[in-house]
Backbone of each chain as ProteinMPNN parsed JSONL, in Angstrom:
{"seq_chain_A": "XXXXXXXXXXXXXXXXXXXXXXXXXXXXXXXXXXXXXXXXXXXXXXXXXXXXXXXXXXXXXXXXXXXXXXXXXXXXXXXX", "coords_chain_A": {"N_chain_A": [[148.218, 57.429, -17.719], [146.074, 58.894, -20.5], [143.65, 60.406, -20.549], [140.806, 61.79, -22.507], [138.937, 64.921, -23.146], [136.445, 66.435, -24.296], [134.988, 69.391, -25.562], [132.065, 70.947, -26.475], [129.624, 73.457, -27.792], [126.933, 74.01, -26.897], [123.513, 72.556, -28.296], [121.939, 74.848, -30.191], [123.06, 77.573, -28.711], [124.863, 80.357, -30.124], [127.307, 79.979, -32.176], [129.435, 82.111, -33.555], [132.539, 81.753, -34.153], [133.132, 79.34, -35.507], [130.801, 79.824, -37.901], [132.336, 81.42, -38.665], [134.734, 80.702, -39.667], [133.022, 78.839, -41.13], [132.47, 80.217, -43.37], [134.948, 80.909, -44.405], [135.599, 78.465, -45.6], [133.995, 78.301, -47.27], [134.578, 80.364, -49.036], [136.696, 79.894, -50.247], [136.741, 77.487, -51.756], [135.395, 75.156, -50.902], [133.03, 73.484, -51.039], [129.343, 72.699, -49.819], [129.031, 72.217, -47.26], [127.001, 72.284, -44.513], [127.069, 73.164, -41.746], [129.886, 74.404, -39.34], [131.372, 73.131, -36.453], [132.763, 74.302, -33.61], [134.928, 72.999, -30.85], [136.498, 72.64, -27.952], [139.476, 70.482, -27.711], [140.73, 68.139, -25.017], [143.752, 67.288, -23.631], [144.377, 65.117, -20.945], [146.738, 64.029, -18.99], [146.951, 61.99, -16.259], [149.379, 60.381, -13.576], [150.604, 57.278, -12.92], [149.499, 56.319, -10.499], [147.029, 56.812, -10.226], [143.448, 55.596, -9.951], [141.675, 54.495, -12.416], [139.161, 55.096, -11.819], [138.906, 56.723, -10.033], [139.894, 59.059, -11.705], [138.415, 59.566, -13.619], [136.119, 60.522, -11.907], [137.482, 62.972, -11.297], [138.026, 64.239, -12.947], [135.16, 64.986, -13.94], [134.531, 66.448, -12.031], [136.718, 68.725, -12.75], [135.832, 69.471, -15.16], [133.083, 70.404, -14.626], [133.857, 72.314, -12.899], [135.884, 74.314, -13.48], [136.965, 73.602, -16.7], [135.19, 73.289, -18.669], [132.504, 75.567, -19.599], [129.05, 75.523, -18.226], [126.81, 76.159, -18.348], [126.702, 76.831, -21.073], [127.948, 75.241, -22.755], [128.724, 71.541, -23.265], [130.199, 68.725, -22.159], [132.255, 65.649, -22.914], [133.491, 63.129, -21.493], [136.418, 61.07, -22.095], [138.25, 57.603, -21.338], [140.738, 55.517, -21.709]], "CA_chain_A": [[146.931, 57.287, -18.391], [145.844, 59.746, -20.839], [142.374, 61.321, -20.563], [140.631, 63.127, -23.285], [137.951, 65.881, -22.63], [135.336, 67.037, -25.457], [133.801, 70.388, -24.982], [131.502, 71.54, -27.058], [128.42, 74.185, -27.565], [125.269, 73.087, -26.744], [122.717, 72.676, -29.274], [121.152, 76.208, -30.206], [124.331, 78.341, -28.757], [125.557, 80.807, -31.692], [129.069, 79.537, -32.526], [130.258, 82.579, -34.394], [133.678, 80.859, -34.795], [132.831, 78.586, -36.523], [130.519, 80.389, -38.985], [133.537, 82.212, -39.76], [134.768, 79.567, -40.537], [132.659, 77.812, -42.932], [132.125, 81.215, -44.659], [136.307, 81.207, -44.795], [135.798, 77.729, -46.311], [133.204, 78.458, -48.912], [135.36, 81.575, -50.071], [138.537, 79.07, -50.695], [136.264, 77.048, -52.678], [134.537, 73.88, -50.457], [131.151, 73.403, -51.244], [128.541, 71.519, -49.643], [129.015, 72.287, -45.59], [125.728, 72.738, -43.913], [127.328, 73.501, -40.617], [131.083, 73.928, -38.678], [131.224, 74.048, -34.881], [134.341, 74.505, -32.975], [134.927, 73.178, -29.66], [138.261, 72.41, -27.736], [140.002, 69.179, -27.016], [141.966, 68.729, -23.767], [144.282, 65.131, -23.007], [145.135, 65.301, -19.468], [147.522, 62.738, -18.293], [147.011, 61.482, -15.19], [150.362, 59.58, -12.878], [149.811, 55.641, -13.026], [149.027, 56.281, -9.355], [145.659, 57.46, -10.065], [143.183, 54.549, -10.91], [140.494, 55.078, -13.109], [137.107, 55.775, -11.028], [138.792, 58.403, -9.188], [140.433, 59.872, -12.809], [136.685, 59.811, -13.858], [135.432, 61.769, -10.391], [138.381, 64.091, -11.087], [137.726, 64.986, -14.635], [134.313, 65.478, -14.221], [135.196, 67.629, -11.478], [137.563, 69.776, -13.211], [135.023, 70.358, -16.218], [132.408, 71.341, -14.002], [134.455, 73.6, -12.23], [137.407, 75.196, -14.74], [137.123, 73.132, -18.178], [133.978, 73.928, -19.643], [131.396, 76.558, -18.823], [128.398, 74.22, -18.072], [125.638, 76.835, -18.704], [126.539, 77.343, -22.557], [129.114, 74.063, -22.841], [128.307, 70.119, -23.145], [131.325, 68.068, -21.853], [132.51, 64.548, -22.738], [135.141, 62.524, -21.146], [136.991, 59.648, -22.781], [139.223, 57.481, -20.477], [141.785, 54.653, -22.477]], "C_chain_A": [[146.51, 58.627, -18.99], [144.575, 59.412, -20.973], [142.019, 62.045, -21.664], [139.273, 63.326, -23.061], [137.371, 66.699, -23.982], [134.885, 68.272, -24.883], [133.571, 71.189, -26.278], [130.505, 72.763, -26.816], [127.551, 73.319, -27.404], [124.75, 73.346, -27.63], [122.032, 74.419, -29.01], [122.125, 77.45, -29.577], [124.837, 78.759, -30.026], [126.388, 80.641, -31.401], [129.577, 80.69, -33.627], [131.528, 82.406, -34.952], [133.866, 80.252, -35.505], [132.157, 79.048, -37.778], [131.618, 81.212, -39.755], [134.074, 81.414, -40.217], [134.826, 78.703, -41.708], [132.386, 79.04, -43.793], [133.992, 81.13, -45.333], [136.43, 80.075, -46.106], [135.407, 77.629, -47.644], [133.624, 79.244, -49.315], [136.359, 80.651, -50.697], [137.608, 78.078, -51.752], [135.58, 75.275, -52.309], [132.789, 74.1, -50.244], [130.268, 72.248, -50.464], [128.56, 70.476, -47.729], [127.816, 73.141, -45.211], [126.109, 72.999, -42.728], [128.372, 73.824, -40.519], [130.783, 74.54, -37.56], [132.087, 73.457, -34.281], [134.341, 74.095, -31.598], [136.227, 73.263, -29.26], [138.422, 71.028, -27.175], [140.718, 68.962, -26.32], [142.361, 66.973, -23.592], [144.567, 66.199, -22.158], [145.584, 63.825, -19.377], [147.706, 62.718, -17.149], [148.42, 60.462, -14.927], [149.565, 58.431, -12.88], [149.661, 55.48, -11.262], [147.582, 55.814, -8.996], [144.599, 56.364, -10.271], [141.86, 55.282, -11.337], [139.11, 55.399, -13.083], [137.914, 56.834, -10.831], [139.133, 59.538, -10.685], [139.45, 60.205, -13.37], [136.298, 60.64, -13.38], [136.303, 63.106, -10.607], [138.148, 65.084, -12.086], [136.004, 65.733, -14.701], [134.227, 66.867, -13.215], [136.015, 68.674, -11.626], [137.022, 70.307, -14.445], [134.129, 70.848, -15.421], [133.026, 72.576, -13.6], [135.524, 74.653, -13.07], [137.023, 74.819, -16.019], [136.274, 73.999, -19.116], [132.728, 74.805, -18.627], [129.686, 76.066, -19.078], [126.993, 74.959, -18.436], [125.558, 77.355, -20.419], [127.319, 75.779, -23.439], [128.869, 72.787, -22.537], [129.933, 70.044, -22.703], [131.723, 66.404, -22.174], [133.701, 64.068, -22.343], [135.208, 61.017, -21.951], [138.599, 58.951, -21.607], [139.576, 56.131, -21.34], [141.299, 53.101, -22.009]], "O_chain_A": [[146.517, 59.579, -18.209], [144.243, 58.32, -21.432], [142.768, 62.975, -21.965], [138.469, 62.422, -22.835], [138.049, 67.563, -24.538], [134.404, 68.256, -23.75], [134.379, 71.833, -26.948], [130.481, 73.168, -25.654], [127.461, 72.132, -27.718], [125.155, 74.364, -28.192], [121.754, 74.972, -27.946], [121.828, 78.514, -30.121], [125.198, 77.978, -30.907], [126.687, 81.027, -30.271], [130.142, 80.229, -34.619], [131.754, 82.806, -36.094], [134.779, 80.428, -36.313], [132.757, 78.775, -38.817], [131.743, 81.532, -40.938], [133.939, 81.289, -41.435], [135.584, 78.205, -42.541], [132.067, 78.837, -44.964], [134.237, 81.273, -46.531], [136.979, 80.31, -47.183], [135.938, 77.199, -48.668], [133.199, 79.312, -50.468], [136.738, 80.912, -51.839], [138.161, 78.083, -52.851], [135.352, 74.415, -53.16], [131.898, 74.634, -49.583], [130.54, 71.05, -50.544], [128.365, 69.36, -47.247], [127.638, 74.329, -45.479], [125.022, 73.216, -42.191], [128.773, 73.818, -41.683], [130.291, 75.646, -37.334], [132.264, 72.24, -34.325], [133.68, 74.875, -30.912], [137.083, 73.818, -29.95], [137.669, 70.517, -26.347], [141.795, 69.483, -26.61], [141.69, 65.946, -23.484], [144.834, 67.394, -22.283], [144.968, 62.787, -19.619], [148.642, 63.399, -16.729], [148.708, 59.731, -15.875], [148.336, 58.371, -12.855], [149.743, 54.327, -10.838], [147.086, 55.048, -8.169], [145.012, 55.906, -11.336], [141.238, 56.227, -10.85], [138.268, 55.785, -13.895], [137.677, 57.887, -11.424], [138.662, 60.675, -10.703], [139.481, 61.372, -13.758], [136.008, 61.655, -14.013], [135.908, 64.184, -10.164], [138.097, 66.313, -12.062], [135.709, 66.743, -15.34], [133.934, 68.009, -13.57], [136.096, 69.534, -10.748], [137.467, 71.356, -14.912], [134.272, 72.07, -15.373], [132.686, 73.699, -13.972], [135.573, 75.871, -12.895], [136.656, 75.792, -16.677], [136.49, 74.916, -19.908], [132.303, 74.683, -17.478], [129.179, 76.306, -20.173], [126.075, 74.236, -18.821], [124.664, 78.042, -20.914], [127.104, 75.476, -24.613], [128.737, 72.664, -21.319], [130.739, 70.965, -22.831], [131.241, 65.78, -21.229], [134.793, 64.474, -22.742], [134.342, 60.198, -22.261], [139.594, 59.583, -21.252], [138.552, 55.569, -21.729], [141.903, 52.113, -22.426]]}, "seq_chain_B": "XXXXXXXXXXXXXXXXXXXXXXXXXXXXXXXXXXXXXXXXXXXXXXXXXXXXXXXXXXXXXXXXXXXXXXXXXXXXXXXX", "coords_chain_B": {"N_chain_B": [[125.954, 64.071, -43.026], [127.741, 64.463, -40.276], [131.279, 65.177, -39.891], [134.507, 64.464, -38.032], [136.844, 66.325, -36.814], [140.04, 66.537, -35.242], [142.592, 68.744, -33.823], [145.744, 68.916, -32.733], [148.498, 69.679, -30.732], [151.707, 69.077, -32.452], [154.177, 67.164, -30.615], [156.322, 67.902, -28.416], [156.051, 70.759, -29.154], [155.928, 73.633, -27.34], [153.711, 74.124, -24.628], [151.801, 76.818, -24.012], [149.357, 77.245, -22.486], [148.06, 75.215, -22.204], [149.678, 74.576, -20.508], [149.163, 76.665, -18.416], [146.557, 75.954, -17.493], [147.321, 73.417, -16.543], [148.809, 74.273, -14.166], [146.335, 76.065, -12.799], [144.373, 73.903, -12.475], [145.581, 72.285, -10.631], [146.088, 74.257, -8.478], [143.782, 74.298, -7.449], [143.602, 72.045, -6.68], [143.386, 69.404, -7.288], [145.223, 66.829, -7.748], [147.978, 65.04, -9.239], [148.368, 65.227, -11.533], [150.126, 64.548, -14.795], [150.33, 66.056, -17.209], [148.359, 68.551, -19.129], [147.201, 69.524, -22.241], [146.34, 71.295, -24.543], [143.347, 71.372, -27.325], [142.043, 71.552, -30.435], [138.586, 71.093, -31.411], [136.818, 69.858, -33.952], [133.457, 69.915, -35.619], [132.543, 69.336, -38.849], [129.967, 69.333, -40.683], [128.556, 68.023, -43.646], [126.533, 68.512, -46.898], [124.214, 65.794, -47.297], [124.471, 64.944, -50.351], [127.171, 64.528, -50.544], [129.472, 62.536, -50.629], [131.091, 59.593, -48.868], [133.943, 59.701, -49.482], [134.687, 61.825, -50.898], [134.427, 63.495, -48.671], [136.086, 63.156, -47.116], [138.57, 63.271, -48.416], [137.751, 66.034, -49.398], [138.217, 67.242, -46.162], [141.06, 66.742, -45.798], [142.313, 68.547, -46.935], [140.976, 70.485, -46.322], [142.243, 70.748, -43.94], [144.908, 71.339, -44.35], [145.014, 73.514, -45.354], [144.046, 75.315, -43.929], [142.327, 74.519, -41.396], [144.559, 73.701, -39.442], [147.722, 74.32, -38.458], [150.397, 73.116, -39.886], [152.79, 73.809, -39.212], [153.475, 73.072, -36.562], [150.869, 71.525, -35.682], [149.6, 68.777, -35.334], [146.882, 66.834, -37.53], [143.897, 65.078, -36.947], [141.226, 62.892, -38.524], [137.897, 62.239, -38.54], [135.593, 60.262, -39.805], [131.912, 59.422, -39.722]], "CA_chain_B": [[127.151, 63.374, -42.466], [129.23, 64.777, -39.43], [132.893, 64.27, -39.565], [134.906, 65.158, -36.871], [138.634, 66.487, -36.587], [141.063, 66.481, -33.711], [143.765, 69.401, -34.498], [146.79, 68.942, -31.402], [150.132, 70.076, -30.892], [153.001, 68.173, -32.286], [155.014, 66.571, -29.357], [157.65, 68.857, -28.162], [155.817, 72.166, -29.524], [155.215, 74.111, -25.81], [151.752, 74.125, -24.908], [151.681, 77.571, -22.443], [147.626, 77.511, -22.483], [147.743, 73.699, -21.455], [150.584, 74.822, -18.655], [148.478, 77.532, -17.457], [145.464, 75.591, -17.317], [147.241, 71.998, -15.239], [148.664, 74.834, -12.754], [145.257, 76.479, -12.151], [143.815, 72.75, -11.595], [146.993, 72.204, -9.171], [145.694, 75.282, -7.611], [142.179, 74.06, -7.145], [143.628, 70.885, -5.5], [143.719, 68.165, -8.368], [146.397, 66.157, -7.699], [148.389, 63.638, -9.906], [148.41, 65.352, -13.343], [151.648, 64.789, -15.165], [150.616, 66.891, -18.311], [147.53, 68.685, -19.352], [147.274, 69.452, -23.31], [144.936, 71.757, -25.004], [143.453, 71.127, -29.122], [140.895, 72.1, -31.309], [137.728, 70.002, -31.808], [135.481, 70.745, -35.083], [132.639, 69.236, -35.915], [132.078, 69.391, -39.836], [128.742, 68.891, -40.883], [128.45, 67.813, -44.897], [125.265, 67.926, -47.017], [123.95, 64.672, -47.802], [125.043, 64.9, -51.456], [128.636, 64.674, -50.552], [130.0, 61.153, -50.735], [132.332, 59.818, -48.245], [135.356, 59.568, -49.87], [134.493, 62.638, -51.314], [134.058, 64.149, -47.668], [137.398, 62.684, -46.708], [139.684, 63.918, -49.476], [137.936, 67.747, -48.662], [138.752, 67.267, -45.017], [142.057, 66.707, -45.673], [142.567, 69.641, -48.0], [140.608, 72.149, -45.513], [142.828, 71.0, -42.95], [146.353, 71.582, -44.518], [144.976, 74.975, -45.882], [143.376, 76.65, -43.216], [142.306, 74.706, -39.838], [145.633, 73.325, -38.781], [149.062, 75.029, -39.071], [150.905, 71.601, -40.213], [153.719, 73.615, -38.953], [153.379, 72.904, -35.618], [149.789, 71.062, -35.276], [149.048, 67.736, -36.263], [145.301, 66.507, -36.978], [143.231, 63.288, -37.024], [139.843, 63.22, -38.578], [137.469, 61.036, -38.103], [133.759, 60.038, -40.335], [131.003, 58.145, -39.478]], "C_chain_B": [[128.154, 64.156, -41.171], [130.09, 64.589, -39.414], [133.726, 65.106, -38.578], [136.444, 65.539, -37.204], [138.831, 66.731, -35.625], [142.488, 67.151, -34.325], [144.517, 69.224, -32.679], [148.019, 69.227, -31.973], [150.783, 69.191, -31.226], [153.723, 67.998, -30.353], [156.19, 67.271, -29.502], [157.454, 70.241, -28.671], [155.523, 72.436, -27.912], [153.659, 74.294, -26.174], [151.917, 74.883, -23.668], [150.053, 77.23, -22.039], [147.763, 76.202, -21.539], [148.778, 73.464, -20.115], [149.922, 75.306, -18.053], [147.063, 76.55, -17.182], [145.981, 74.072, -15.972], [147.537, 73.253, -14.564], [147.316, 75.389, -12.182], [144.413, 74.79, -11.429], [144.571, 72.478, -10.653], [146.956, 72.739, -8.261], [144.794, 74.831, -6.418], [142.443, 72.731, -6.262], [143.834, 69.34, -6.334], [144.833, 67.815, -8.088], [146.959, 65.313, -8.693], [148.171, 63.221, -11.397], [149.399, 65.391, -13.441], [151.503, 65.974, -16.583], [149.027, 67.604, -18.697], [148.224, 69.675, -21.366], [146.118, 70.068, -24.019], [145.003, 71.703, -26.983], [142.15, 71.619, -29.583], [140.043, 70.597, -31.317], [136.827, 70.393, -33.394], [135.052, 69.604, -35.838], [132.121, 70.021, -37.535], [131.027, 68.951, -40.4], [128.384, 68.871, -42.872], [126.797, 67.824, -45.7], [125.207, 66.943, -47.523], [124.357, 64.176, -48.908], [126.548, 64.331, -51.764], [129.316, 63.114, -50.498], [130.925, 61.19, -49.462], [133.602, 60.091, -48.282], [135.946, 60.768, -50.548], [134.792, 64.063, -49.766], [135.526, 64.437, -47.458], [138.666, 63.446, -46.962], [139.437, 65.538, -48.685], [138.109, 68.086, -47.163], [140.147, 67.459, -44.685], [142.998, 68.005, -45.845], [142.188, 70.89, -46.961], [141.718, 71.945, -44.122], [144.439, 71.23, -43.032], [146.291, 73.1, -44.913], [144.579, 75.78, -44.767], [142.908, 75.819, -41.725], [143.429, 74.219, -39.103], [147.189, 74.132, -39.606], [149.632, 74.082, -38.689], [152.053, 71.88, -39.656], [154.41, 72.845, -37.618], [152.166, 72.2, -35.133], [149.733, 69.846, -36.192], [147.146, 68.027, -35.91], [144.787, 65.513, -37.085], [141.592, 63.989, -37.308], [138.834, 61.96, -38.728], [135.841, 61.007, -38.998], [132.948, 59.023, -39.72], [131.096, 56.938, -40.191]], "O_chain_B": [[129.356, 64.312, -41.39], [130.274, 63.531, -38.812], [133.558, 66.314, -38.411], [137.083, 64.807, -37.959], [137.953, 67.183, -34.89], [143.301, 66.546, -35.025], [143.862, 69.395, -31.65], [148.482, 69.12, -33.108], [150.713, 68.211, -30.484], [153.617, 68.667, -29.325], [156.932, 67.268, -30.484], [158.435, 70.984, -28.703], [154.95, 71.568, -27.254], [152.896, 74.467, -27.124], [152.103, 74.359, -22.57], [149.922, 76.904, -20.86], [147.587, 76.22, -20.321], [148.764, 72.663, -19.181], [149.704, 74.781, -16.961], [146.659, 76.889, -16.07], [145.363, 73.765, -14.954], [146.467, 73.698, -14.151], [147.157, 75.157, -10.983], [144.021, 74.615, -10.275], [143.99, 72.438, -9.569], [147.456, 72.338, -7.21], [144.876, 74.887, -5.191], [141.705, 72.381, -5.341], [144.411, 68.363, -5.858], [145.663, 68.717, -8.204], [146.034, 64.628, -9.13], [147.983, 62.219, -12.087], [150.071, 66.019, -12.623], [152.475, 66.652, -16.916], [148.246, 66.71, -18.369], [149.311, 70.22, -21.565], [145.041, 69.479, -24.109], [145.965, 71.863, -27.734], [141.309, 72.078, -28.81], [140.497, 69.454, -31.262], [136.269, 71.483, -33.524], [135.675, 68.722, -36.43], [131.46, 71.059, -37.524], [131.215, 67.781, -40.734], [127.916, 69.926, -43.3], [125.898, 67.192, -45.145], [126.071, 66.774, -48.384], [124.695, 62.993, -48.856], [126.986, 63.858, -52.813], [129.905, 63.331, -49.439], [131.431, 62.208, -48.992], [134.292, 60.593, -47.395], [137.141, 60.928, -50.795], [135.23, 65.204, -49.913], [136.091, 65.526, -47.563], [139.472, 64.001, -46.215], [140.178, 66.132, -47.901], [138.148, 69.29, -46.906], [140.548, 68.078, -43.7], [143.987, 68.376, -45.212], [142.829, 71.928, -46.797], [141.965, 72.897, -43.382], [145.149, 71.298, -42.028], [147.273, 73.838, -44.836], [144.846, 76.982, -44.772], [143.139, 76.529, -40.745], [143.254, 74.33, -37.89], [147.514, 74.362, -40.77], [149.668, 73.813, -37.489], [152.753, 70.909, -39.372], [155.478, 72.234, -37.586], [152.226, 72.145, -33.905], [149.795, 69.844, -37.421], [146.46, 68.642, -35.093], [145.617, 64.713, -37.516], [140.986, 64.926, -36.79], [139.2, 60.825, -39.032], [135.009, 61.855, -38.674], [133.343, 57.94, -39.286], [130.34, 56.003, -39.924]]}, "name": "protein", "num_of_chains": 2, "seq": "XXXXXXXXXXXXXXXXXXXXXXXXXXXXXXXXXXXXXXXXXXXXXXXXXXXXXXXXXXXXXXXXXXXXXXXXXXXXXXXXXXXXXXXXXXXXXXXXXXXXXXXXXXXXXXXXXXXXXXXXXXXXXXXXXXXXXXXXXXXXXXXXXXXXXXXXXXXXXXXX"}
Protein backbone atom coordinates (compact mmCIF):
# COMPACT_ATOMS: atom_id res chain seq x y z
CA UNK A 1 0.00 0.00 0.00
CA UNK A 2 1.36 3.22 -1.00
CA UNK A 3 0.88 6.28 1.23
CA UNK A 4 1.33 9.79 0.16
CA UNK A 5 2.29 12.66 2.62
CA UNK A 6 1.72 16.54 1.71
CA UNK A 7 3.78 18.98 3.62
CA UNK A 8 3.42 22.23 3.20
CA UNK A 9 4.01 25.94 4.84
CA UNK A 10 1.46 27.22 6.76
CA UNK A 11 -0.38 30.15 5.71
CA UNK A 12 1.73 33.42 6.48
CA UNK A 13 5.30 31.44 6.71
CA UNK A 14 7.86 33.28 4.21
CA UNK A 15 8.59 30.62 1.56
CA UNK A 16 11.69 32.21 0.12
CA UNK A 17 12.01 29.17 -2.23
CA UNK A 18 9.53 29.59 -3.84
CA UNK A 19 9.70 33.37 -4.42
CA UNK A 20 12.79 32.51 -6.08
CA UNK A 21 11.15 30.78 -7.93
CA UNK A 22 8.41 32.68 -9.39
CA UNK A 23 10.91 35.59 -9.82
CA UNK A 24 13.10 32.70 -11.90
CA UNK A 25 9.79 32.19 -13.76
CA UNK A 26 8.89 35.73 -14.59
CA UNK A 27 12.60 36.29 -15.86
CA UNK A 28 12.12 33.17 -18.47
CA UNK A 29 9.09 34.85 -19.56
CA UNK A 30 5.62 33.41 -17.60
CA UNK A 31 3.38 35.98 -16.79
CA UNK A 32 0.51 36.10 -14.64
CA UNK A 33 1.65 34.01 -11.23
CA UNK A 34 0.39 35.68 -8.15
CA UNK A 35 2.08 33.19 -5.92
CA UNK A 36 4.54 29.73 -5.94
CA UNK A 37 4.94 27.71 -2.74
CA UNK A 38 7.08 24.73 -2.48
CA UNK A 39 6.46 21.95 -0.24
CA UNK A 40 7.69 18.22 -0.35
CA UNK A 41 5.91 15.07 -1.31
CA UNK A 42 6.76 11.77 0.43
CA UNK A 43 4.98 8.02 -0.85
CA UNK A 44 5.78 5.65 1.80
CA UNK A 45 4.94 2.13 1.08
CA UNK A 46 3.79 0.28 3.67
CA UNK A 47 4.08 -4.21 3.62
CA UNK A 48 0.44 -5.62 2.83
CA UNK A 49 0.79 -6.68 6.47
CA UNK A 50 -0.03 -3.36 7.73
CA UNK A 51 -3.86 -2.56 7.49
CA UNK A 52 -4.96 0.75 7.01
CA UNK A 53 -6.03 2.39 10.53
CA UNK A 54 -2.81 1.49 11.92
CA UNK A 55 -0.91 2.92 8.41
CA UNK A 56 -3.00 6.09 9.26
CA UNK A 57 -1.80 6.10 13.26
CA UNK A 58 1.69 5.49 11.82
CA UNK A 59 1.89 8.23 9.32
CA UNK A 60 0.53 10.66 11.39
CA UNK A 61 2.98 9.63 13.81
CA UNK A 62 5.95 9.88 11.73
CA UNK A 63 4.92 13.53 10.50
CA UNK A 64 4.50 14.69 13.84
CA UNK A 65 7.60 13.40 14.92
CA UNK A 66 10.36 13.38 11.76
CA UNK A 67 8.26 14.39 8.49
CA UNK A 68 7.19 17.75 8.91
CA UNK A 69 8.11 20.41 11.43
CA UNK A 70 4.59 21.02 12.93
CA UNK A 71 5.31 24.55 14.30
CA UNK A 72 5.99 26.17 10.72
CA UNK A 73 4.55 22.93 8.50
CA UNK A 74 0.76 21.78 7.70
CA UNK A 75 0.69 17.99 6.90
CA UNK A 76 -1.72 15.93 4.77
CA UNK A 77 -1.95 12.28 4.42
CA UNK A 78 -3.50 10.45 1.49
CA UNK A 79 -4.03 6.63 1.89
CA UNK A 80 -5.19 4.51 -1.67
CA UNK B 1 -6.71 29.45 -9.77
CA UNK B 2 -4.24 27.07 -7.84
CA UNK B 3 -2.74 24.30 -9.80
CA UNK B 4 -0.77 21.90 -8.24
CA UNK B 5 2.34 19.75 -9.44
CA UNK B 6 3.79 16.53 -8.14
CA UNK B 7 7.64 16.42 -9.40
CA UNK B 8 9.03 12.44 -8.29
CA UNK B 9 11.79 10.36 -9.16
CA UNK B 10 11.61 8.14 -12.14
CA UNK B 11 11.48 4.43 -10.97
CA UNK B 12 14.88 3.03 -10.66
CA UNK B 13 16.64 6.62 -10.18
CA UNK B 14 18.19 6.03 -6.28
CA UNK B 15 16.43 8.02 -3.88
CA UNK B 16 19.45 8.43 -0.95
CA UNK B 17 17.26 11.29 0.91
CA UNK B 18 14.15 8.85 0.84
CA UNK B 19 16.77 5.92 2.15
CA UNK B 20 18.03 8.08 4.79
CA UNK B 21 14.80 9.21 5.87
CA UNK B 22 12.82 5.15 5.97
CA UNK B 23 16.12 4.20 8.08
CA UNK B 24 15.75 7.09 10.58
CA UNK B 25 11.86 6.04 10.86
CA UNK B 26 13.22 2.26 11.30
CA UNK B 27 15.23 3.84 13.96
CA UNK B 28 12.37 5.50 15.72
CA UNK B 29 10.54 2.10 15.70
CA UNK B 30 8.12 2.23 12.58
CA UNK B 31 7.87 -0.97 11.42
CA UNK B 32 6.65 -2.43 8.02
CA UNK B 33 7.91 0.17 5.48
CA UNK B 34 9.04 -1.44 2.28
CA UNK B 35 10.09 1.93 0.58
CA UNK B 36 9.92 5.51 1.56
CA UNK B 37 10.20 8.13 -1.51
CA UNK B 38 10.82 11.76 -1.32
CA UNK B 39 9.26 14.66 -4.27
CA UNK B 40 8.60 18.07 -4.70
CA UNK B 41 5.12 19.57 -4.13
CA UNK B 42 4.37 23.22 -5.69
CA UNK B 43 1.55 24.95 -5.41
CA UNK B 44 1.15 27.46 -8.45
CA UNK B 45 -1.10 30.13 -7.89
CA UNK B 46 -2.40 31.92 -11.42
CA UNK B 47 -4.11 35.33 -11.70
CA UNK B 48 -7.61 35.12 -12.51
CA UNK B 49 -7.06 36.36 -16.08
CA UNK B 50 -5.30 33.24 -17.05
CA UNK B 51 -7.57 30.69 -18.67
CA UNK B 52 -7.33 27.10 -17.96
CA UNK B 53 -6.04 25.69 -20.82
CA UNK B 54 -3.98 28.52 -20.93
CA UNK B 55 -2.71 27.65 -17.27
CA UNK B 56 -2.13 24.08 -18.36
CA UNK B 57 -0.04 24.50 -21.51
CA UNK B 58 2.33 27.14 -19.10
CA UNK B 59 2.56 24.43 -16.49
CA UNK B 60 3.80 22.17 -18.73
CA UNK B 61 6.41 24.42 -20.27
CA UNK B 62 7.65 25.71 -16.65
CA UNK B 63 8.00 22.25 -15.78
CA UNK B 64 10.26 20.85 -18.63
CA UNK B 65 12.33 24.16 -18.35
CA UNK B 66 13.06 24.70 -14.94
CA UNK B 67 11.05 22.76 -12.02
CA UNK B 68 11.70 19.20 -13.00
CA UNK B 69 14.94 17.74 -14.47
CA UNK B 70 12.94 15.40 -17.10
CA UNK B 71 16.20 13.71 -16.88
CA UNK B 72 15.62 11.87 -14.05
CA UNK B 73 12.18 13.35 -12.50
CA UNK B 74 8.91 12.81 -13.77
CA UNK B 75 5.85 15.24 -12.90
CA UNK B 76 2.03 15.20 -12.72
CA UNK B 77 0.09 18.37 -12.47
CA UNK B 78 -2.98 18.76 -11.46
CA UNK B 79 -5.92 22.07 -11.85
CA UNK B 80 -8.93 22.67 -10.26
Amino acid sequence: MIAKVYITLKNGVLDPQGQAVQKSLHLMGFQGLSSVRLGKYIEVCFEDSISKEKAKEELKSMCEKLLANTVIEDYRIELP
